[in-house]
C-alpha positions in Angstrom: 109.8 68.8 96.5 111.1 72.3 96.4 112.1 74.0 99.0 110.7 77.3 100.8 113.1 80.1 99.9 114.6 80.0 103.3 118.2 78.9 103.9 118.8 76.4 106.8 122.1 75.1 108.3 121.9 71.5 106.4 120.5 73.2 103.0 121.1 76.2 102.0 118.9 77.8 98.6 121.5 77.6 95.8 119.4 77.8 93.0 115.8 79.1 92.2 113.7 78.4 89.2 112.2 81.7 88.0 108.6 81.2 85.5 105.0 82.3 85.9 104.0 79.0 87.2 106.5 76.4 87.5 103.8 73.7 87.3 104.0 74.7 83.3 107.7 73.1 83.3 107.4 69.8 85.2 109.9 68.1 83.5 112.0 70.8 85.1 111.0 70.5 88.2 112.0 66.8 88.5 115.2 67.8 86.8 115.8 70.5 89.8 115.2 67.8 92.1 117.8 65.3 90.7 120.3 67.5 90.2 119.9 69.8 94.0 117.4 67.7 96.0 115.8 70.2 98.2 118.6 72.7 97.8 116.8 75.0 95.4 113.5 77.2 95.7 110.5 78.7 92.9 110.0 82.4 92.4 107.7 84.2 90.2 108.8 87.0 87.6 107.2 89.6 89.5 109.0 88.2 92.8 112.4 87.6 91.4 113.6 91.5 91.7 112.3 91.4 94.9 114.3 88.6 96.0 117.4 89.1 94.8 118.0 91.7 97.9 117.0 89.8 100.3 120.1 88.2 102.6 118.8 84.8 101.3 119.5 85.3 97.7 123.4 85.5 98.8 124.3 81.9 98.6 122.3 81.6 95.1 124.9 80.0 92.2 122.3 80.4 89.6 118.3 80.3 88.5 116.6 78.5 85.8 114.7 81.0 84.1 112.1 79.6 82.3 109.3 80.9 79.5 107.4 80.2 76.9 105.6 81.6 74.3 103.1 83.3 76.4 106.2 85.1 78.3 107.4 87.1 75.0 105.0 90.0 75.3 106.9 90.6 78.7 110.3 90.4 77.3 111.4 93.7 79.2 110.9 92.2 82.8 113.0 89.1 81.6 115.6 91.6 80.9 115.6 93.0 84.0 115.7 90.0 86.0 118.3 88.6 84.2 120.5 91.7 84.3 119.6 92.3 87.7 120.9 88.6 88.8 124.3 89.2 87.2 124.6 91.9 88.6 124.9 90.0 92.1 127.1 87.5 90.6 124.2 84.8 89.7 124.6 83.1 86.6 121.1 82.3 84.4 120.3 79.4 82.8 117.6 80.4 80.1 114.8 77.5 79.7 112.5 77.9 76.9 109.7 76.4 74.9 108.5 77.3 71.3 110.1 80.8 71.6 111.0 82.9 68.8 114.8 83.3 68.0 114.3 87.1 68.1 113.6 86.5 71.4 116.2 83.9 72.6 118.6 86.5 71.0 118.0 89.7 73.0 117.9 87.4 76.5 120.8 85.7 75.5 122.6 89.1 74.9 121.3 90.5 77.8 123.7 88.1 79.3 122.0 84.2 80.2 124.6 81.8 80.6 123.3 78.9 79.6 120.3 77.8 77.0 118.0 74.5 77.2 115.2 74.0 74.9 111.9 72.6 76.5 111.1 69.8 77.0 114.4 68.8 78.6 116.9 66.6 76.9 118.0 63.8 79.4 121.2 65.1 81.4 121.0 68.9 80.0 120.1 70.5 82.5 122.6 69.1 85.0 125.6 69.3 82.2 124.5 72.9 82.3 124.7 73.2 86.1 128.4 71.5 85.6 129.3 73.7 82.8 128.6 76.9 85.1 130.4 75.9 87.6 133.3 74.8 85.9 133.2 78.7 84.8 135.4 81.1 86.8 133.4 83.3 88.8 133.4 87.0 86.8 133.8 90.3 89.2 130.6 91.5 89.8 131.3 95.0 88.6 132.3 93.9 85.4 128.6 92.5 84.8 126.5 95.2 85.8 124.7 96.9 83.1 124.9 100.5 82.0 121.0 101.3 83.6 120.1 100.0 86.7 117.2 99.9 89.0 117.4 103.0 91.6 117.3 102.4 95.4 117.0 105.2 97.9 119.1 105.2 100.4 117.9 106.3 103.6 117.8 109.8 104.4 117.2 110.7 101.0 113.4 112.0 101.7 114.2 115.2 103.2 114.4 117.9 99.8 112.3 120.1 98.3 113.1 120.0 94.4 112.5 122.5 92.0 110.6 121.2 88.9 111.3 122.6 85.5 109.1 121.7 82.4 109.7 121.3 79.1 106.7 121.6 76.6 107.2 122.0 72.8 104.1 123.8 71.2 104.8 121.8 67.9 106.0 118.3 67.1 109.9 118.7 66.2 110.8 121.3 68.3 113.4 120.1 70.4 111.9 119.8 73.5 113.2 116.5 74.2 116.4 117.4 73.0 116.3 120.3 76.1 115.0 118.2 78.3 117.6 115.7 77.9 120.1 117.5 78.1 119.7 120.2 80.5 118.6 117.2 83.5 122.4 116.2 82.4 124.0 119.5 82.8 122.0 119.6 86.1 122.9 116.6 87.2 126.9 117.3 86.8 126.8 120.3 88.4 128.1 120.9 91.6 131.6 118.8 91.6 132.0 116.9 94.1 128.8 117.2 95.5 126.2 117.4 92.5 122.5 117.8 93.1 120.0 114.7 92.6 118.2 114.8 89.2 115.1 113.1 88.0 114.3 113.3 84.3 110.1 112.3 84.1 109.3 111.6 80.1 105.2 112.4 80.4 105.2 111.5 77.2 102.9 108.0 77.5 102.8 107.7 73.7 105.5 108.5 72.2 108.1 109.9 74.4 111.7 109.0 73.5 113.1 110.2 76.3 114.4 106.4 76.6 115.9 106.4 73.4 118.0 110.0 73.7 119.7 108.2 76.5 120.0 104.4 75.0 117.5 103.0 78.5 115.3 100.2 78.5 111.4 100.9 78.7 110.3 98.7 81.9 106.6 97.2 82.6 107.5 98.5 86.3 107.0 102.5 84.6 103.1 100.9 83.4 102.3 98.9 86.9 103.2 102.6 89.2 101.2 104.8 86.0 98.3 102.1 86.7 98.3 102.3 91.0 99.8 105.6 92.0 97.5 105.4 95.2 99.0 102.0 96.0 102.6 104.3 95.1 105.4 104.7 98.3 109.0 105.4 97.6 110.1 101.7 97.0 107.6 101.5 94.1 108.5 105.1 92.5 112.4 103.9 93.0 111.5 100.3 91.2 110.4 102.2 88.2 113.3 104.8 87.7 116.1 103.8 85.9 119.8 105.0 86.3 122.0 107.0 84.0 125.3 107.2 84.4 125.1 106.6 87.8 124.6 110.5 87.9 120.7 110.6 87.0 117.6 108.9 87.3 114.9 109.0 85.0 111.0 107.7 84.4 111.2 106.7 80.9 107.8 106.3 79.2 105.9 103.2 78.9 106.6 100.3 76.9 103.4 100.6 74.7 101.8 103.5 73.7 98.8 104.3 76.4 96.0 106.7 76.4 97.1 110.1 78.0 93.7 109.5 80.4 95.4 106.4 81.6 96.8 109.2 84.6 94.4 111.7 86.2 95.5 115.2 87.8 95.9 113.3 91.4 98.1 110.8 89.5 100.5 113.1 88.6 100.4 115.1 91.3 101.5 112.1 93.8 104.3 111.5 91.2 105.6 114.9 91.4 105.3 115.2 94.9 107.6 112.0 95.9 110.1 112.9 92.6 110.3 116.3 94.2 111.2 114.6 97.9 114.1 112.8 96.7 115.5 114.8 94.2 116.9 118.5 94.3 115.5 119.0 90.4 112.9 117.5 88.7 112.9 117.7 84.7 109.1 117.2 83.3 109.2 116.5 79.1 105.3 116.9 78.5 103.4 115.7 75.4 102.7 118.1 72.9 99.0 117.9 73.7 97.5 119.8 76.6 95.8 117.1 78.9 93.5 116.9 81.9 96.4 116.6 84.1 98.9 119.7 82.4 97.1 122.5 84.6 98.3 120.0 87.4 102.0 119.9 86.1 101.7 124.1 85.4 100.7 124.4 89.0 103.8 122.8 90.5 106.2 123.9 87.9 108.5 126.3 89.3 109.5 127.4 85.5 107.5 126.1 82.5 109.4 125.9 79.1 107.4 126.3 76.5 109.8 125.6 73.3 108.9 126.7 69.5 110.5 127.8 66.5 110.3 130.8 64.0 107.3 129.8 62.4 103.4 130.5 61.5 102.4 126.6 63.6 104.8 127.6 66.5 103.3 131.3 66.5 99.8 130.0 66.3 100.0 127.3 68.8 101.5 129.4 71.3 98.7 132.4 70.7 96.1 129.7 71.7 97.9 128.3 74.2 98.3 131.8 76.2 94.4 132.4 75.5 93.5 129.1 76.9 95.8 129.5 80.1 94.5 133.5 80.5 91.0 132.6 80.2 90.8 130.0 83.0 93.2 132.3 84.8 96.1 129.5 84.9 99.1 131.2 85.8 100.5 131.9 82.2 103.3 134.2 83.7 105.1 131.1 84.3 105.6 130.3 81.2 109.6 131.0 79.1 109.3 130.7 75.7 112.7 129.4 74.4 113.0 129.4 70.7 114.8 126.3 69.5 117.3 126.7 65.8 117.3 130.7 66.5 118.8 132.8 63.8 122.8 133.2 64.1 123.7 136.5 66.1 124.9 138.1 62.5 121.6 137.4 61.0 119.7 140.6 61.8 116.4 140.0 59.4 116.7 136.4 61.8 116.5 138.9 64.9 113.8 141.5 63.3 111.7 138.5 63.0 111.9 137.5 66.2 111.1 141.0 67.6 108.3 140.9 65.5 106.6 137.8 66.6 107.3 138.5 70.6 105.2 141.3 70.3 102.8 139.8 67.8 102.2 137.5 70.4 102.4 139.8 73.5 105.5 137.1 74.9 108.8 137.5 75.6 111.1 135.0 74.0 113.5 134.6 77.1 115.6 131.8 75.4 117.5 131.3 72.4 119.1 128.4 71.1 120.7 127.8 68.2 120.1 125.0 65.6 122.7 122.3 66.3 123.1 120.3 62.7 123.3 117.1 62.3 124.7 116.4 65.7 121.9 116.6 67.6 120.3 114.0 65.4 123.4 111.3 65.8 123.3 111.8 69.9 119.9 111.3 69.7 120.7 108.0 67.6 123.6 106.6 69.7 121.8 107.8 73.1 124.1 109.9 74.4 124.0 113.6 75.7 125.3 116.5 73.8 128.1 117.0 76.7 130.1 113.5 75.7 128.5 113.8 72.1 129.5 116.8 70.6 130.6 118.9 73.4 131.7 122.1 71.3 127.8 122.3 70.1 126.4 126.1 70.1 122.9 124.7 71.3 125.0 122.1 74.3 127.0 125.6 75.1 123.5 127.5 75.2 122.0 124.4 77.3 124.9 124.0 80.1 124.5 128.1 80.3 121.0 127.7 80.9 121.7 124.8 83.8 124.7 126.7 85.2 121.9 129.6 86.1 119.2 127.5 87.5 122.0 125.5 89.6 123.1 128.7 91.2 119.3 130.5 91.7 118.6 126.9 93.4 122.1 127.3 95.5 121.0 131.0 96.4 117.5 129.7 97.6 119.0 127.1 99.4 121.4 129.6 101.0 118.4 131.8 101.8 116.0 129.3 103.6 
């Protein structure tokens, strides 16, 4: 029989078996029981994560994670709980039945152990128990992954964050490029003390904010979108994911959703507990105005509304200042930064910009210049423009930009 997932004197849990129902594998389960006796325990994938902070999961060697076809469409949580248990210093043995080698591939690289094939050859599994630990034990550190799961430490519910959107007017813009990159400059500000960033990607379609910065895109982001009312601080932590250490961000779902998935109230409660834990809170939006953007406008401290010098970037942002101005939404809010601005030397570049500010009755607050081909290949090897191409006129612009809404947020601080 397996045991409850509670360590006693005579048995401690060594091992767990991890599967949507373990009854599926049965020819495991008798292999569990001839290799540990009543040594080892049964979790479910949703439990697993759970687990493995608990003091119990301490004296675990290893767990027997186990699939099948069915379990492919939630490859991303098999991810996670395998990098998750290596991360402790558990070692994965990777069961699976009629699964595709695509498959077997990216869990095997995410770093299993060990692979059986189901149904069991005689003796495999327990020459796989041997082989692991005949294997030196591996420092801990060296097996974490670059992204990991956020915690919040206790204490950390006390701020006030500012939230800065980012909202490009026309497909191409750059406002994920912005976004990006100005939550990093943010979030390395400050030396030895820098301010907490969260990076939201609003995006439920087809936001890339997970691919500017090379994270995975977790079922967790999809289960809080689907419950907010159900959300606390535990859940919200479960779906960020960490950058660098230095940042944590809500990458967009794993499949593309309908933007009425979230309601205003939705978004509201997510702003609301980002904004308690963190000192800045960087929205990218959708390029489509939604039922919940007045929502996002409302809390926005400073709305970036991003085009370029052209007739689809002029026109969009026309209608978007009639819309906002005719349901008097505060349209004063919004900067309008203008992304791959004419050089400084180029003055016909600068005439037309004059031009279409007052066209438009807006003030372009923001330039930045076009960064090349750069921008592009950061985007491609997730990394920010600051490690990337550091030199960049548009990273330059960016960390400018961050240096001044670091020290209004210092002088407000200072102030209250």
């Amino acid at each position: 029989m397996m045991s409850e997932l509670t360590p006693t004197e005579t048995s401690p849990i060594v091992a767990c078996t991890v599967s949507r129902d373990v009854q599926n594998f049965d020819l495991l389960i008798e292999d569990m029981e001839t290799a540990l006796g009543d040594t080892w325990g049964d979790l479910r994938f949703a439990e697993a994560l759970a687990f493995f902070g608990q003091p119990e999961a301490e004296a675990l060697e290893f767990i027997a994670l186990a699939l099948d076809t069915t379990d492919e469409e939630n490859l991303v949580l098999m991810s996670e709980i395998i990098s998750q248990a290596k991360s402790r210093g558990i070692k994965v043995i990777l069961i699976a039945e009629d699964v595709t080698p695509a498959s077997l591939h990216q869990l095997l690289r995410r770093g299993a152990d060990e692979f059986v094939p189901y149904p069991l050859p005689e003796n495999e599994l327990q020459e796989a128990i041997d082989r692991l630990r005949a294997q030196p034990d591996a420092p801990v550190q060296a097996q974490q992954p670059q992204a990991q799961v956020h915690r919040f430490s206790s204490g950390e519910a006390s701020r006030e964050g500012a939230v800065l959107v980012v909202h490009g007017l026309a497909g191409g813009v750059g406002a994920t490029t912005m976004a990006v990159n100005l939550a990093w400059e943010l979030a390395n500000m400050g030396g030895k003390t820098p301010p907490k960033v969260c990076l939201l990607d609003l995006d439920l379609q087809f936001g890339s904010v997970s691919t500017f910065l090379d994270l995975q895109r977790r079922d967790a982001v999809y289960e809080m979108l689907a419950d907010t009312e159900a959300m606390d601080d535990d859940i919200f932590a479960q779906a960020l994911m960490s950058f660098r250490d230095k940042m944590q961000v809500l990458t967009a779902p794993a499949d593309i959703l309908p933007l009425d998935l979230i309601a205003p109230e939705d978004v509201d409660r997510i702003i609301t507990v980002a904004r308690r834990h963190f000192d800045f809170v960087v929205i990218d939006m959708p390029t489509t105005v939604t039922a919940w953007s007045e929502t996002v406008l409302q809390a926005a401290h400073v709305y970036f509304s991003v085009v370029e010098l052209d007739m689809r970037s002029a026109q969009n942002a026309l209608r978007l200042k009639r819309a906002l101005q005719s349901e008097d939404l505060p349209f004063n809010k919004l900067r309008f930064a203008l992304n791959r601005a004419p050089k400084f030397t180029d003055l016909s570049g600068k005439s037309r910009i004059k031009r279409m500010g007052e066209s438009l009755g807006i003030s372009i607050d923001l330039l930045l210049p076009d960064g090349g081909k750069q921008i592009t290949q950061s985007a491609d090897h997730g990394t920010p423009l600051a490690e990337s191409a550091a030199k960049s006129p548009l990273r330059r612009e960016i960390l400018k930009l961050a240096q001044s809404l670091y020290e209004l947020g210092a002088s407000d601080a200072e102030a209250a």
